[in-house]
C-alpha positions as CSV (number, residue, x, y, z in Angstrom):
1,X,0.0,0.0,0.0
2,X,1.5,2.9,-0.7
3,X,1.6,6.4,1.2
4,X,-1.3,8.2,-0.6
5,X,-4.1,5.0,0.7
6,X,-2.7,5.4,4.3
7,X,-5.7,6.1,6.2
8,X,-4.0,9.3,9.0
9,X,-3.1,8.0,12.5
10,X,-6.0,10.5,13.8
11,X,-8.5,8.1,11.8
12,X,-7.6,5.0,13.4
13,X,-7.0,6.3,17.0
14,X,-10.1,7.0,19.5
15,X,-9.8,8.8,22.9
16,X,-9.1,6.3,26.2
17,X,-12.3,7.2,27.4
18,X,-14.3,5.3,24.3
19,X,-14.8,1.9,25.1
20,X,-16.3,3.6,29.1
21,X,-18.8,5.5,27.4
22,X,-19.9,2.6,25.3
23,X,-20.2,0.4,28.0
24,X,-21.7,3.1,30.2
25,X,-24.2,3.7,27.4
26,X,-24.9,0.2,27.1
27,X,-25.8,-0.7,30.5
28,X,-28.6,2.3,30.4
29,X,-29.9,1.4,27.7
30,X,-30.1,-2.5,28.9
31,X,-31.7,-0.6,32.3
32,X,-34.0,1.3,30.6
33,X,-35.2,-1.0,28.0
34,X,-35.8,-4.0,30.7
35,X,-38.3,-1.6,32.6
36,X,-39.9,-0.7,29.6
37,X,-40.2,-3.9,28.7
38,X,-41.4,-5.2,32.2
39,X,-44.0,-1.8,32.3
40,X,-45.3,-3.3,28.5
41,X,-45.6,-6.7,29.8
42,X,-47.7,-5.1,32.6
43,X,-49.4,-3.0,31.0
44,X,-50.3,-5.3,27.9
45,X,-49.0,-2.6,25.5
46,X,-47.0,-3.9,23.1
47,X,-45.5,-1.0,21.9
48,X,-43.9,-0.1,25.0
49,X,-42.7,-3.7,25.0
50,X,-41.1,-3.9,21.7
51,X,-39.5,0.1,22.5
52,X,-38.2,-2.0,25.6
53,X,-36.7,-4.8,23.6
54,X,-35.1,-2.9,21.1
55,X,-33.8,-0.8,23.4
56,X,-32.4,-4.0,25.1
57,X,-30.7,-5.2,21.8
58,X,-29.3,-1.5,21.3
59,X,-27.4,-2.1,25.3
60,X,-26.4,-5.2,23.9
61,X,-24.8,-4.2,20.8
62,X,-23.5,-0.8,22.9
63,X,-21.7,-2.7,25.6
64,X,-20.2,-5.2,23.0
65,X,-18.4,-2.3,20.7
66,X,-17.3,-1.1,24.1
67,X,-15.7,-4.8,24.6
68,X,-14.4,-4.4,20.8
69,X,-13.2,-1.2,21.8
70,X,-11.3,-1.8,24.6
71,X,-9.8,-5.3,23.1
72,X,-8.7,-3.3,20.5
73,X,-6.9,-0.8,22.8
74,X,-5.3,-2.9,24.7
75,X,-3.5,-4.8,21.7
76,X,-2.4,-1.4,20.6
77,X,-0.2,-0.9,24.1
78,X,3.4,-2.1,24.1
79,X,4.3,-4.9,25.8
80,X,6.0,-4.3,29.5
């Protein structure tokens, strides 16, 4: 590959505090989505229920990029 394809080091780096705020996001949204869900069941409204379940699947997918994320990171440092 030569130097013109090179994507720039900025690209390919991402702040330390990333994969944190993924997983942080992550866990809300799993929160949030399993008391929606739970009201829905409650409530027999199955809107609510499937806003709960999708949220649930958005926490999933958020807290595993955070995982990626921080895998990612930590084959990036140099060895001690």
């Amino acid at each position: 590959m030569n130097e013109t394809q090179k994507t720039p080091d900025s690209f390919r780096r991402l702040p330390e505090f990333a994969p944190g705020v993924a997983r942080w996001v992550g866990k809300a949204f799993l929160a949030f989505g399993f008391l929606l869900g739970i009201y829905g069941l409650t409530e027999e409204s199955p809107v609510v229920m499937r806003t709960g379940l999708g949220l649930l699947a958005a926490g999933i997918a958020a807290m595993s990029y955070g995982l990626f994320l921080a895998l990612v990171a930590r084959s990036h440092q140099p060895d001690k």
